[in-house]
C-alpha positions as CSV (number, residue, x, y, z in Angstrom):
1,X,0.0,0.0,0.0
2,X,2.9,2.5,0.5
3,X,4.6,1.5,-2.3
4,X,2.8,3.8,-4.8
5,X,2.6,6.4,-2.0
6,X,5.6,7.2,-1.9
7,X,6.8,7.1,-5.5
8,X,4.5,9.5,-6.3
9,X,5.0,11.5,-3.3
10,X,8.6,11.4,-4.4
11,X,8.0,12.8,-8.0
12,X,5.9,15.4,-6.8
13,X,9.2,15.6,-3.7
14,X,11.2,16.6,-7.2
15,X,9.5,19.5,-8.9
16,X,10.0,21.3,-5.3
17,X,13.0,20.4,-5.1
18,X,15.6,22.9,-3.0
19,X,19.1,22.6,-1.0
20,X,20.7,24.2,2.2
21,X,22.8,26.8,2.1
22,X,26.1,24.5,3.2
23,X,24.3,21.4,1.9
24,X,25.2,19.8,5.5
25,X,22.5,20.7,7.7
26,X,19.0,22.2,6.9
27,X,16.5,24.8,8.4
28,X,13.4,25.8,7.2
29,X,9.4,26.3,8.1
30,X,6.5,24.9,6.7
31,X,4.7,27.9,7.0
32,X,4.8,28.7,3.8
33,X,4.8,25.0,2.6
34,X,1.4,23.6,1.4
35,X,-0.7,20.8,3.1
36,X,-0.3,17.9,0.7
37,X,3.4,19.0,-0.9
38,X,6.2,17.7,-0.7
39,X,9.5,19.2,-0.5
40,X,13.0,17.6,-1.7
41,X,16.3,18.4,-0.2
42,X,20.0,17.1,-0.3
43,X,22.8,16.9,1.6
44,X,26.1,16.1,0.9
45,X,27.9,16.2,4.2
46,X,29.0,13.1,6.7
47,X,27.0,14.8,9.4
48,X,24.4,17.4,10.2
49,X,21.3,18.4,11.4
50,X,17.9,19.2,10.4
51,X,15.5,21.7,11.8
52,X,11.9,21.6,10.6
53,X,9.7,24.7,12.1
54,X,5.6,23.8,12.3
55,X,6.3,20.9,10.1
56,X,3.2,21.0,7.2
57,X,3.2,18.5,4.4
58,X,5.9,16.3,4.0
59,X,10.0,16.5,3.7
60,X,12.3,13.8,1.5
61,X,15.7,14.2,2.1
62,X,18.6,12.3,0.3
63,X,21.5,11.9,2.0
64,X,24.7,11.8,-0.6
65,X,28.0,12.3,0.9
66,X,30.9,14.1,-1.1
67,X,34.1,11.1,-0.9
68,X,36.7,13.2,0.8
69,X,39.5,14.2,-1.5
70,X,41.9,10.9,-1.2
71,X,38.8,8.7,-1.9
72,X,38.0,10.3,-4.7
73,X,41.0,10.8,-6.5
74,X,41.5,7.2,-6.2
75,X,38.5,6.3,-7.8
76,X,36.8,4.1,-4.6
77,X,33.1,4.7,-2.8
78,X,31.9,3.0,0.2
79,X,30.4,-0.7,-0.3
80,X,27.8,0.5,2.1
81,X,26.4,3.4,4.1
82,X,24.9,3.6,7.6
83,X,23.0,6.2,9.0
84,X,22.0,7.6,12.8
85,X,19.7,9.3,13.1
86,X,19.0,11.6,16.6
87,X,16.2,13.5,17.3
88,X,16.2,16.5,19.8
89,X,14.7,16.1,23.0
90,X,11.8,18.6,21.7
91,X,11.2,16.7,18.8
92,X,7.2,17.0,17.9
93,X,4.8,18.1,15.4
94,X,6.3,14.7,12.5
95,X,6.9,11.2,12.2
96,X,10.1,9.6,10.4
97,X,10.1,7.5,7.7
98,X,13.1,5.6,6.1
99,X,12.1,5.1,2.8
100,X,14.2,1.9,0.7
101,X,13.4,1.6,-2.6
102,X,9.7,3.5,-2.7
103,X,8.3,1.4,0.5
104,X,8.5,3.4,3.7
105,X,9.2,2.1,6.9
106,X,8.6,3.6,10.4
107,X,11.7,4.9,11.9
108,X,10.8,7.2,14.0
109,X,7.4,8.1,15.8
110,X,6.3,11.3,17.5
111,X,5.4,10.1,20.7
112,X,8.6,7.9,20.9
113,X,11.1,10.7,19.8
114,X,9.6,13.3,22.4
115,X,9.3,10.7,25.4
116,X,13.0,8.8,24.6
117,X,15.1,10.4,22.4
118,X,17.4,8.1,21.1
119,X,19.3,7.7,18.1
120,X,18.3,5.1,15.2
121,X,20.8,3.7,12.7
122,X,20.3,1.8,9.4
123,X,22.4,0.8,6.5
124,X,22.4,0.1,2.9
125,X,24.2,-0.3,-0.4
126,X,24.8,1.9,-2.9
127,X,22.9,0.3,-5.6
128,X,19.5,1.1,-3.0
129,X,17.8,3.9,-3.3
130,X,17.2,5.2,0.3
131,X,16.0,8.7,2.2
132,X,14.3,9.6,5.2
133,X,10.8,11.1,4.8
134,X,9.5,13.2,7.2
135,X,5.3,13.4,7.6
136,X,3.9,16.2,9.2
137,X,1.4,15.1,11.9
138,X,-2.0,17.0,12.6
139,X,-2.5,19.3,15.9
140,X,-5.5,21.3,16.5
141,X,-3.3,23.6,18.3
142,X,-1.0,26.4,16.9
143,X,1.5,25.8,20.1
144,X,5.2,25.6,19.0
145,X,6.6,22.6,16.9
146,X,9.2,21.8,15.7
147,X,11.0,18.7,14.2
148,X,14.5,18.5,14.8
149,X,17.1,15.9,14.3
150,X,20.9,15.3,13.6
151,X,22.4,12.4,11.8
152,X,25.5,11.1,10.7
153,X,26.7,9.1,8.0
154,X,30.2,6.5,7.9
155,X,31.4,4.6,5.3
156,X,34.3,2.5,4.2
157,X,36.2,5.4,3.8
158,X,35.5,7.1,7.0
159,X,36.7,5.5,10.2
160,X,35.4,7.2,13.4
161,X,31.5,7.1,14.0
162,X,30.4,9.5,16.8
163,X,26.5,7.3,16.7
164,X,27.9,3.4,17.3
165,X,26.5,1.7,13.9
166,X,23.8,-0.4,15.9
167,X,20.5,-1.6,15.1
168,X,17.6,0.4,14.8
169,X,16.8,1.9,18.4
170,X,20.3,1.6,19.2
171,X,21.4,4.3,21.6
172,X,23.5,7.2,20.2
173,X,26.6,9.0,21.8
174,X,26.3,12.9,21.6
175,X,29.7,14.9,21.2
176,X,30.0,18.2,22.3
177,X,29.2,21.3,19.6
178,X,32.1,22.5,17.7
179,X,33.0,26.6,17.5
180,X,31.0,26.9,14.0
181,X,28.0,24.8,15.5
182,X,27.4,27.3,18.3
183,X,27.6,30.1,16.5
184,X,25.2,28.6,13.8
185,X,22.9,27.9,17.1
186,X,23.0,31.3,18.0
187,X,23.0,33.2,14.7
188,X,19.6,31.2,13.3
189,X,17.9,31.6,17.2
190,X,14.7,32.7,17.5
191,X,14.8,35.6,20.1
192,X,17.9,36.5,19.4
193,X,18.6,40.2,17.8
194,X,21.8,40.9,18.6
195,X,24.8,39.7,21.2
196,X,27.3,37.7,21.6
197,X,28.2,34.4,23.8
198,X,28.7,34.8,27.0
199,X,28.8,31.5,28.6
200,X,28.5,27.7,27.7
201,X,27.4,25.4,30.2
202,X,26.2,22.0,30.4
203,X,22.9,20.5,31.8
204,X,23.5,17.0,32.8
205,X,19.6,16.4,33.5
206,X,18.3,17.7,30.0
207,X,21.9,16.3,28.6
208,X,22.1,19.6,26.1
209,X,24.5,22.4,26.4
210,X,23.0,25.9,27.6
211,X,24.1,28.8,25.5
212,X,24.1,32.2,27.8
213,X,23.6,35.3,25.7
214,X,23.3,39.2,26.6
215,X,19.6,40.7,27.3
216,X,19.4,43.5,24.5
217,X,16.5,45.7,26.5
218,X,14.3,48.0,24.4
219,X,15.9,51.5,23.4
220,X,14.3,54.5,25.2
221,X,13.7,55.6,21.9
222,X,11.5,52.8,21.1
223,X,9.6,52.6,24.7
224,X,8.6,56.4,23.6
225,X,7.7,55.2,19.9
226,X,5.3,52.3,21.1
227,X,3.7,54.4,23.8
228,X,3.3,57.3,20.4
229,X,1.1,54.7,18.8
230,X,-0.9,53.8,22.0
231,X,-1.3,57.5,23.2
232,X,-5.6,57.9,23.8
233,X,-6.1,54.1,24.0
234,X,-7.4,51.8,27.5
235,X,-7.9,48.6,28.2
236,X,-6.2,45.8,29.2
237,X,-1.8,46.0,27.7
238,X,0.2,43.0,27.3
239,X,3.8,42.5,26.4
240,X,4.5,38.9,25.1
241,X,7.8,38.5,26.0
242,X,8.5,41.5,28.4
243,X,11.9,41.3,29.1
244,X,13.3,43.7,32.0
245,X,9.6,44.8,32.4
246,X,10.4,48.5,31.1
247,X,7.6,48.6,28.8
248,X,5.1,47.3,30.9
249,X,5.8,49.7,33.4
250,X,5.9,52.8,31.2
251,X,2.5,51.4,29.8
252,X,1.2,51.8,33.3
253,X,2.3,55.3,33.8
254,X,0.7,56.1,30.5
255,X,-2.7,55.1,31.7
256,X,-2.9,51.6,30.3
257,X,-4.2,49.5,32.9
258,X,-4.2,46.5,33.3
259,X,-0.9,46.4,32.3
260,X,0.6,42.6,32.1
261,X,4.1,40.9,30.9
262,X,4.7,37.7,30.4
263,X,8.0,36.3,30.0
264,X,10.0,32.8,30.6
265,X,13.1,34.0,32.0
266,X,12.9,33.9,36.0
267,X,15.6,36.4,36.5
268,X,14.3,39.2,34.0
269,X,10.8,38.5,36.1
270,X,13.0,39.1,39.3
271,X,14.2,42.3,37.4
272,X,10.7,43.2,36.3
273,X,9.7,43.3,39.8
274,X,12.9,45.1,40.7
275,X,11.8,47.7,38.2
276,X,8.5,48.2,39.3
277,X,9.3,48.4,43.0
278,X,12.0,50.9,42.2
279,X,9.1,53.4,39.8
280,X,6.8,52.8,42.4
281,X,4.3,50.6,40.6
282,X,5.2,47.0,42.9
283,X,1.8,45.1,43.2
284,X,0.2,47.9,40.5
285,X,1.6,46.1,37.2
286,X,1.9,41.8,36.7
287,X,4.9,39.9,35.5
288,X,4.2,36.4,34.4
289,X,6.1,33.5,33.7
290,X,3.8,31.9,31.2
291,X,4.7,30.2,27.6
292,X,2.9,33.1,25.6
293,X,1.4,30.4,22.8
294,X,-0.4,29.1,26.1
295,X,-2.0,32.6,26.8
296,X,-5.8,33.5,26.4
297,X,-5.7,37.2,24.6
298,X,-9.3,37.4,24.3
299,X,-9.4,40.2,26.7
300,X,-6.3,42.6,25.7
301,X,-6.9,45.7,24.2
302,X,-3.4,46.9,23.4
303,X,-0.3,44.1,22.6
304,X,3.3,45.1,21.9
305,X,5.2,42.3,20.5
306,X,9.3,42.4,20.2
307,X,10.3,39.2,19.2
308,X,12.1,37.8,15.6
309,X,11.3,37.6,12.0
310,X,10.7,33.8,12.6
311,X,8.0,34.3,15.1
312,X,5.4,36.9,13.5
313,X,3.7,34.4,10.8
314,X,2.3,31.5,13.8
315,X,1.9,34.7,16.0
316,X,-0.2,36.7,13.6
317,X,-3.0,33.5,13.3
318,X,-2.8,33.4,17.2
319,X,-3.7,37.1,17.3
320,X,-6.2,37.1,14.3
321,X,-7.6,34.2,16.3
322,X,-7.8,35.7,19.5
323,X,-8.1,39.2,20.2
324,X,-10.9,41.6,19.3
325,X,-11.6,43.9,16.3
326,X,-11.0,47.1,19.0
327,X,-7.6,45.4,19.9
328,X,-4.4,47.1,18.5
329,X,-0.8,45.2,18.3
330,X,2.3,47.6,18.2
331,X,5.4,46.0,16.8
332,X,9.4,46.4,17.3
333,X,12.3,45.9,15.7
334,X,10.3,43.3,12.9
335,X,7.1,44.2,11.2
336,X,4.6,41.6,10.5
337,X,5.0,40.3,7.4
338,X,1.6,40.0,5.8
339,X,-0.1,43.1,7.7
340,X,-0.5,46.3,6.6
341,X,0.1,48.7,9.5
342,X,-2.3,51.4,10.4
343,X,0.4,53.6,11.5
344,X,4.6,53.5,12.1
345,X,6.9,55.6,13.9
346,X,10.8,55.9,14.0
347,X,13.5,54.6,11.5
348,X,15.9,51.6,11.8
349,X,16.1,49.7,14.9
350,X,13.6,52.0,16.4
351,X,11.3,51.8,14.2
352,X,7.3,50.4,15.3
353,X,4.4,49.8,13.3
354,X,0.8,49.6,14.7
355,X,-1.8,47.0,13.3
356,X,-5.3,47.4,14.5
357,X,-7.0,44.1,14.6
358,X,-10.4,45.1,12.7
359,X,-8.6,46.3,9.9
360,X,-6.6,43.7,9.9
361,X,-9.2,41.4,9.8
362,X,-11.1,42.9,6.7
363,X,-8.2,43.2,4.4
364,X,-7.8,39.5,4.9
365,X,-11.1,38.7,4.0
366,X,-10.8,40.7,1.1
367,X,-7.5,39.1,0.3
368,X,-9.6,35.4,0.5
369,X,-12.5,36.7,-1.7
370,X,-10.6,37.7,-4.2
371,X,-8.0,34.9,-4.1
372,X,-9.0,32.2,-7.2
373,X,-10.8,28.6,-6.0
């Protein structure tokens, strides 16, 4: 039965067919990607890693190792392959698939990867034609998700195998993260604008390294621009992701009450507080340490939003889907991508743009009406 499945998933794998930008590791949404597609890649390196943001449709990727230099002059390739595959300890939102000759096999489930992360190894020749195919998996929810694994390959020609060659299931060794690895972690991270590494530690109970990076607060200039666009307003203010609280608190002194944060990081909350105390606002303004994709909005008026590029698309459905048509979001730093603001202030960095949610709402309606069936 999954024999014709997947050769025709393949074909259609082909015509959409793209390739990281080192061809070792790959990171990419499916935001963008379309519920029943299928998209190709390639990589060409002995080891790598693969991040898949809200995984939507399917993934097929080909691993094809370059023969270093010596091999290659002398004309020899491996007799066979093996591959491990590790997922992260998030892993969720896709199931994997190793796929031998056009008949898919279960490698890797959801619910195994995210309760036991462990590392699953296969082999084959180089007549076989083999890939890993990744399925999106359907959640009601628009929480975060995201599918991430490493793997590496060894051949006859390569010697040292940081995943022992085992069965499938068979536990994997990690190795710590080279220099170019961290910075790639750091450079592609979500909430992170600007900085550089502070610290490296290790978490023996999670068994990941922890990557400690400055807090780059709000500029004055942009605490004055965001209150600019939410001068006359009431109602209830948020800040999803509030940082050092400084917004939040000059929301309150502008009249904006209730005026809530919510933010992850237990020192910056210990800071908010800090802050308040200090401007005379302790037990007048609320810092919460709540995952803001968790977060009811239904009753926030006003919602200033500084987080990355990455992060506006699944936040913008969250918002349409929440918040009412009297609501206005003010955002910093990033715009969202497929609103048109009511209103923007500043230049550069400091630079905010308003959305106000009925609006928002109409010219997306128009967009679907006129959109062809």
């Amino acid at each position: 039965m999954w024999a014709p499945w997947a050769l025709c998933l393949a074909a259609l794998g082909a015509a959409l067919g793209s390739y990281s930008a080192d061809q070792c590791s790959w990171r990419g949404s499916g935001l963008s990607q379309e519920a029943g597609s299928v998209e190709q890649l390639s990589l060409h390196c002995a080891e790598g890693s693969l991040e898949w943001l809200y995984p939507t449709g399917a993934l097929r990727l080909s691993l094809a190792p370059r023969l270093p230099a010596a091999a290659a002059g002398r004309g020899e390739g491996p007799g066979h392959l093996t591959a491990c595959v590790k997922p992260s300890g998030a892993f969720r939102g896709a199931q994997v698939y190793l796929e031998r000759d056009g008949v898919l096999e279960l490698l890797l489930a959801e619910a195994e990867a995210a309760a036991r992360p462990r590392a699953r190894c296969f082999s084959w020749l180089p007549r076989e034609k083999v890939a890993l195919f990744l399925q999106s998996t359907p959640h009601r929810d628009i929480s975060r998700r995201i599918a991430a694994l490493r793997y590496e390959l060894r051949g006859d020609w390569r010697a040292r195998l940081a995943l022992p060659a085992g069965g499938p299931g068979g536990e994997g060794a990690c190795r710590p993260c080279n220099d170019t690895e961290i910075l790639m972690a750091i450079c592609t991270s979500d909430f992170v604008v600007r900085g550089s590494i502070r610290s490296v530690s290790n978490d023996a109970e999670l068994q990941e390294s922890v990557i400690g990076v400055p807090f780059v607060p709000s500029s004055a200039q942009q605490v004055a621009n965001v209150m600019a666009l939410l001068e006359g307003r009431a109602g209830k203010t948020v800040d999803l992701g509030s940082g050092d609280g400084r917004l939040v608190i000059e929301a309150y002194k502008q009249g904006l009450r209730p005026a809530v944060g919510y933010e992850l990081n237990p020192w910056l909350l210990r800071l908010s507080n800090y802050r308040a105390w200090k401007a005379g606002c302790n037990g007048k303004v609320s810092f919460l340490k709540q995952d803001l994709w968790k977060v009811n909005l239904s009753d926030c008026y006003n919602v200033t939003v500084f987080l990355a590029p990455s992060v506006k698309p699944p936040l913008a459905a969250k918002l349409l889907a929440e918040l009412p048509d009297e609501a206005r979001v003010v955002a910093g730093r990033f715009p969202f991508p497929s609103w048109t603001p009511t209103s923007t202030v500043g230049k550069g960095l400091d630079q905010v743009w308003a959305y106000d949610m009925k609006e928002v709402r109409q010219a997306a309606q128009t967009s679907a009406e006129g959109s062809p069936v």
